[in-house]
N, C-alpha and C positions, 0 to 999 in steps of 0.2 A: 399870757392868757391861759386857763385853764383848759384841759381837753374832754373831748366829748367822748365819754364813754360807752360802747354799747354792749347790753348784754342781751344775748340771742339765745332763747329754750327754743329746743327743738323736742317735744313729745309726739314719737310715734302713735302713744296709744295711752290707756287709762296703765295698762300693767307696762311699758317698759317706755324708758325716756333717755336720750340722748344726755350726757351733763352741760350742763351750759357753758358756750366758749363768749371771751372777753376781750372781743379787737379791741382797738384804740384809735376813733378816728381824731387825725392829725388836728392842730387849733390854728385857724383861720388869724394869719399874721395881719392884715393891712385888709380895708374894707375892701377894696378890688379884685381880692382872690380869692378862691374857694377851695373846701377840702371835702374828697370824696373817698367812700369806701364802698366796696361791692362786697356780697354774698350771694353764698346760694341760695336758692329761696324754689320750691318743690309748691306749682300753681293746683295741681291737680293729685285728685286719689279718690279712693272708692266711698261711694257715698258721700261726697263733698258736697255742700248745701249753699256756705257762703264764706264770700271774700270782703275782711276789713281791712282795712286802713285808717291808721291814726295819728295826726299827727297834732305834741300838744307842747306850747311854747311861748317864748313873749316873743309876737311878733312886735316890727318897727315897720319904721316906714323905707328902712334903710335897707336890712337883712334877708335873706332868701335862705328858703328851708324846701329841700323837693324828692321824693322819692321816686324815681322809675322801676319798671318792672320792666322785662323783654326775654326774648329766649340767645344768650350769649351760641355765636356760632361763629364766632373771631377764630382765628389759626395759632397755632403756636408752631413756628419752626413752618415747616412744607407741611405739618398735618390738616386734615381738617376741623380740628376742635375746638372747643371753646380758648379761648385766653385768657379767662377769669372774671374779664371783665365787659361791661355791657357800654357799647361803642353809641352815639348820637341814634348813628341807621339801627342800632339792637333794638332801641325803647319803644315800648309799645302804647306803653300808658305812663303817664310822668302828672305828678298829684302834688300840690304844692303851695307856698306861700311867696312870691315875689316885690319886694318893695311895696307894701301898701293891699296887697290884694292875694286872693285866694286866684288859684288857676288850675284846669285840668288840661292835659295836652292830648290827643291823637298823635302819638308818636311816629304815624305811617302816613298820614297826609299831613302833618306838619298844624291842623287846626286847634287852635286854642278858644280854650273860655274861660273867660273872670267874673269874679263877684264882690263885692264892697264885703268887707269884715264885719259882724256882726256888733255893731258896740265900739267901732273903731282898732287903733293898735290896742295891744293891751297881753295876758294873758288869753291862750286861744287854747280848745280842744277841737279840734277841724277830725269828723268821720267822713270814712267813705265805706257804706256798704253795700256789696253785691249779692244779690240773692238768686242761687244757679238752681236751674232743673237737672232733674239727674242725668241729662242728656250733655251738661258742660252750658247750654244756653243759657244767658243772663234774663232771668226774668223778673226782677226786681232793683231798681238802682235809688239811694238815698245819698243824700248830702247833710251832712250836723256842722252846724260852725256854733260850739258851745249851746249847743242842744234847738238850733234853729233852724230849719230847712233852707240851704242857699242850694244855687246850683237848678230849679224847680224843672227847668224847662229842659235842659237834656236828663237829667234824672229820669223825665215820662217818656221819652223816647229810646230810652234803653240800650244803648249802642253795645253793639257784638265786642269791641275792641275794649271794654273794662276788664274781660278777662280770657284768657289764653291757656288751657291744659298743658302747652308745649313750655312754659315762663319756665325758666331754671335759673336767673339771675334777678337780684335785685341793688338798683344801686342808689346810696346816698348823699346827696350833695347839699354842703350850709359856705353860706356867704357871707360874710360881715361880721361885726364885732360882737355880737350881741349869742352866736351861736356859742354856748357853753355848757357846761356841764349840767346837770338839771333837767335837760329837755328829755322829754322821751317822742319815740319813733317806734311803731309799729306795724307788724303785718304779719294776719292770720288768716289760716285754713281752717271750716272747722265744718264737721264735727270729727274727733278722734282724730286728728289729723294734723297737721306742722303749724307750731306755734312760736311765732316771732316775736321779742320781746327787744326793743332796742332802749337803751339810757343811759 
C-alpha cells in the first residue's frame, strides 16, 4: 500500500515563511488498524479571525479519516512537558469521517454528533469554519460537506470548545484501506498567521 504523504507550510507572515517539512504518515497494513501522526499546530496569534479545517477524500463505508486538535501536556521523563503527542484525555475537538458518516466530537465531555454525507460515499471536500472575535470567542461556526451545509443545528449554537488559544498539538488518524496517498488534510489560522497544508 502506498503512504500518505503530508506536506506542512508553516508562513509566519506575508515577508518570512518557515520551509515546508515532509513527514510520512505510516500506510494503514490490515482494515483493523490505524496510522497516526501528530504535529504542532500554534491555535492562536494577534489578530486571528478564523479557524478551517479540511478534510478531502474518497470516503467508504469502511475507512475512517479524523483530525484532533488539544493542548499536548503529556510528561516526558519526570518533566512536566508535552510528549509530542496528543493522548485521548488531550483532544479537544476531533473532526472526522467514520464508516459511513461525518462526526464532530467534544473531546472533554466525550459528546458526539453525525451527519449522513452529502450524495452518499464518494469523493468528499468536508469544511469546518470558525469565525473568532478578537477576544479568541467563536462567533461564527459553519459546516461544508462538498459545498452543503451539514452539521445546521450545532453550527447555530456555537459552542466555546471549536476553538482553544492554548491548542499546540494537532494529531492525525486514517483507518482502512482506502487511506492513501492523494488525500489531503488541512488546518489554518488566518489571517498572517500558520498555514497548514497536509497531502
Amino acid at each position: 500500500m502506498r503512504k500518505l504523504f503530508l506536506i506542512i507550510c508553516v508562513a509566519v507572515s506575508s515577508t518570512q515563511a518557515l520551509p515546508p517539512v515532509r513527514p510520512v504518515l505510516p500506510p494503514v497494513e490490515y482494515l483493523d488498524t490505524e496510522t497516526v501522526t501528530n504535529m504542532p499546530f500554534t491555535a492562536w496569534q494577534r489578530n486571528l479571525r478564523d479557524f478551517t479545517v479540511n478534510l478531502s477524500f474518497v470516503a467508504t463505508p469502511s475507512n475512517n479519516v479524523e483530525i484532533a486538535f488539544g493542548t499536548d501536556t503529556g510528561t516526558t521523563g519526570i518533566l512536566p512537558v508535552g510528549d509530542g503527542e496528543l493522548s485521548p484525555d488531550e483532544c479537544d475537538l476531533v473532526v472526522g469521517w467514520n464508516c459511513g458518516s461525518w462526526f464532530v466530537e467534544d473531546g472533554e465531555s466525550g459528546e458526539r454528533f453525525t451527519a449522513a454525507p452529502t450524495g452518499g460515499c464518494g469523493q468528499h471536500d468536508f469544511t469546518l469554519r470558525v469565525r473568532l472575535r478578537h477576544s479568541g470567542a467563536v462567533e461564527s461556526v459553519r459546516f461544508l460537506d462538498n459545498g452543503t451545509e451539514v452539521f445546521a443545528e450545532i453550527a447555530a449554537s456555537k459552542p466555546a470548545w471549536f476553538h482553544a488559544p492554548a491548542w499546540n498539538r494537532m494529531r492525525l488518524v486514517g483507518r482502512g484501506e482506502n487511506v492513501r496517498a492523494g488525500e489531503r488534510f488541512s488546518a489554518q489560522v488566518t489571517p498572517q498567521g500558520t498555514s497548514m497544508r497536509l497531502r
